[in-house]
N, C-alpha and C positions, 0 to 999 in steps of 0.2 A: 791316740793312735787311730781308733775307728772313725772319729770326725776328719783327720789327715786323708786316708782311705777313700772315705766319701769323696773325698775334693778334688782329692787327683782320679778317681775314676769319673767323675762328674767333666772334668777338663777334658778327660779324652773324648768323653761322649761327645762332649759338642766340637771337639776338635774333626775329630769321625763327620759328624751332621755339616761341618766346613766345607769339609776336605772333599767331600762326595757331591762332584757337580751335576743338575741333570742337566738329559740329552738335550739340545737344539730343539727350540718347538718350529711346529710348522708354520704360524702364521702371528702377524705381530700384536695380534691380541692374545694370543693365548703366550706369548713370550711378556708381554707386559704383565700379566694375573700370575705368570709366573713367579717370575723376580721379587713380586712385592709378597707373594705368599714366603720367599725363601728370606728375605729381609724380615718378616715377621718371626720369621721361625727361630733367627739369628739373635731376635731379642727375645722370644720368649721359651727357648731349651734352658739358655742359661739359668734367667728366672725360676724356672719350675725345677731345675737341681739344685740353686741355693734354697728354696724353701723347703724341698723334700728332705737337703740335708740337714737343715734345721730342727726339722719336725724327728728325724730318726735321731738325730741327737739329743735332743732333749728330751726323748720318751727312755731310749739306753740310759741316759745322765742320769734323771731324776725317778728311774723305775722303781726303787725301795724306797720314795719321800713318802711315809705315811704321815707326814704334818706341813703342809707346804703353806705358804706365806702367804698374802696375797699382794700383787705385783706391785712397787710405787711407780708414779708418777715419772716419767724419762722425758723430758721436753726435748732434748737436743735426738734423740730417739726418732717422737713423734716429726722433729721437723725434715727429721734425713728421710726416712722414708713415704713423707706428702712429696718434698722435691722431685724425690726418684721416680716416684707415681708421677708425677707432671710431666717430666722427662720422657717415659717412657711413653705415655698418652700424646704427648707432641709430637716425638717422635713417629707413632703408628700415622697421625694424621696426617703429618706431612706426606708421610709415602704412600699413605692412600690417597691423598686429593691431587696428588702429582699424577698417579695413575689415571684417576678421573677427570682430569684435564685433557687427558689425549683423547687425539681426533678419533681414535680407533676405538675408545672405548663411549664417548660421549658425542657421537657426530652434533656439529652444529647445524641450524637448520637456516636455510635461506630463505627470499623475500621468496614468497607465493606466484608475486606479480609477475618476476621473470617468466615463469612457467606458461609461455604461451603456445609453444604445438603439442597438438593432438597427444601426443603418447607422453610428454609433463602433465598437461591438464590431469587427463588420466592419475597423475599421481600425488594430486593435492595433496599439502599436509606432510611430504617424504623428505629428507636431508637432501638441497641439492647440491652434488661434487661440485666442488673449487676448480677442480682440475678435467679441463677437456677430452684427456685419454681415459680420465675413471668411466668404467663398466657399469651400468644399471640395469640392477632385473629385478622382475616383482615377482614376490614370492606368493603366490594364492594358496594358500590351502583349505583341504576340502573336505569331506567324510569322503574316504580317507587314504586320502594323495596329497601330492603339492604339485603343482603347476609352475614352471620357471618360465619366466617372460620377459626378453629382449628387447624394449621398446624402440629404438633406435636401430636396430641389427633385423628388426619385425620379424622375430622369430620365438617361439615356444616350443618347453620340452614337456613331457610329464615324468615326474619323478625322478631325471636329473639336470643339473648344471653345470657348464662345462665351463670352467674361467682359466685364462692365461695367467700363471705364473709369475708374481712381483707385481702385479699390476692391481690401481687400488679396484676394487668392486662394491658398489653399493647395495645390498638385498634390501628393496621396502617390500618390508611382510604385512599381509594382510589376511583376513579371513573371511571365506562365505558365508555359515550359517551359523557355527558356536567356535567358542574361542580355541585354536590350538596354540602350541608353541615351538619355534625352532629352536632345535636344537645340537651343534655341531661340537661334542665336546674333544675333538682331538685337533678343533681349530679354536677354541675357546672361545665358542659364537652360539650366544641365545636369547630371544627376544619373542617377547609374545604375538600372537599373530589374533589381531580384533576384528569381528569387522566395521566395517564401513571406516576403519583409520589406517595410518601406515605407518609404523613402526622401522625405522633404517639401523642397519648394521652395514657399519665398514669396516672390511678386512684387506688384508694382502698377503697371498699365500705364496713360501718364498720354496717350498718341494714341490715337485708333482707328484700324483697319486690319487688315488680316492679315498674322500672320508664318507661317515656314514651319517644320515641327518634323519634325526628322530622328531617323533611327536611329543613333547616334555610335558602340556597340559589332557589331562584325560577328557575324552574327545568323543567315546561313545564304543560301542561294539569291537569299531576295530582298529582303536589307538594303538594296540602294540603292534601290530601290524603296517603302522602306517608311516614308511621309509623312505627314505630321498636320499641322492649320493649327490655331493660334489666331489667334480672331477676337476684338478690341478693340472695343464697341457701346457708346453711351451705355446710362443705365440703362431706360429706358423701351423700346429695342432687345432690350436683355437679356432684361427679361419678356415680351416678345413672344413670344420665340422659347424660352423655356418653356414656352409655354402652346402652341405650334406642335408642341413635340416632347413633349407631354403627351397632347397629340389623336393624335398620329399611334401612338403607342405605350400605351394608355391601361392595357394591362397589364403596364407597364414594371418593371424592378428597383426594388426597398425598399433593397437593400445588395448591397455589394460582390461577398456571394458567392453571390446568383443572379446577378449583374449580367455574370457570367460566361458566362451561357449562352449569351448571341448570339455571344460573343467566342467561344468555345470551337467554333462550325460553321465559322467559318473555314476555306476551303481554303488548302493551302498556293501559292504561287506556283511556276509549273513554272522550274526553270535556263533 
């Protein structure tokens, strides 16, 4: 009766863990790390209530064995559950190399040699977009800011970025003096920022709104302090606010590396 009990409340549990979808994520990286976390979860709630219910049965079953046996030899035993193990390990792999196959989570990286004006140059070493509409910005960070840079659009923000909606964007992160890390976790985007390399993240963010981008690697005095927003705008939003930050900076950076110079006056943050 109490192994019965166990099974059908075990059933419902995971019928519950089913049945309870979550919300839409915002960008299609963070909807892909999603799914394969909930596909995991699909195979391993079950798992861990048949073994719990195993374990409480057999401790209730055999609680008064003051002479217990010791166990023989089960071949057909030992082969059902190597298989099951194989199953399940195939299983996890497959959905996770399927996830790591996408472009969103694994950008692929292009020939070098295209990168012939000024503000590619600038970005030796970065994923370069397939696609002619995809957005490029380098992400510098600093003690302790980030610097957003437009190379194409020849425009820079400090401390935020502003990208059109559904549209792909590419961030090559880099760093000036010690290693930080980006990190966007309500868009499921992070990536280390080294310097003198460039590290690309592609996302496509399908709400607007603002998320908040931290510093993930400890950076010095004033890592917790050290914040970035992206800003999610339709596209007619987007151009605006180029043309806003064109005016105001009208003898703005070409490329990456003057685009440095405002980033480089930075003071440091006092302890």
């Amino acid at each position: 009766m109490g192994l019965r009990r166990a099974t059908v409340g075990g059933a419902l549990t995971v019928g519950l863990v089913i049945a309870v979808e979550p919300a839409a994520a915002q960008s299609i990286n963070r909807a892909l790390i999603r799914n394969l976390n909930r596909q995991l979860l699909y195979v391993a709630a079950p798992l861990a209530i048949l073994v719990e219910t195993i374990l409480f049965y057999a401790v209730w079953r055999y609680r008064d064995n003051n002479d217990p046996t010791p166990t023989k030899e089960n071949r057909s035993l030992e082969i059902t559950w190597t298989l099951a193990t194989a199953i399940v390990l195939l299983f996890v792999g497959f959905a996770s190399f399927n996830v790591l196959l996408s472009p969103y989570i694994s950008p692929s990286y292009g020939d070098a040699s295209v990168q012939s004006n000024a503000a590619e140059q600038a970005l030796q070493g970065a994923v370069i977009p397939d696609d002619p509409d995809a957005i490029e910005v380098e992400v510098i960070a600093y003690r302790w800011g980030w610097e957003f840079v437009y190379p194409e659009a020849n425009v820079s923000a400090q401390n935020t970025s502003v990208i059109p909606e559904g549209t792909d964007v590419y961030y090559h992160i880099t760093a000036r003096e010690v290693l930080h890390a980006f990190h966007a976790p309500e868009l499921g985007l992070k990536q280390d920022a080294i310097p003198g390399q460039h590290n690309t993240i592609r996302t496509s963010v399908g709400e607007t709104g603002e998320y908040r981008v931290y510093c993930s690697e400890y950076c010095g005095a004033g890592h917790s302090r050290m914040y970035a927003t992206v800003r999610v705008v339709n596209q007619s939003s987007y151009e605006t606010w180029l043309d806003e930050q064109r005016a105001g900076n009208a003898t703005g950076p070409t490329n990456s590396s003057n685009a440095t110079t405002s980033s480089r006056q930075a003071q440091p943050v006092p302890p």
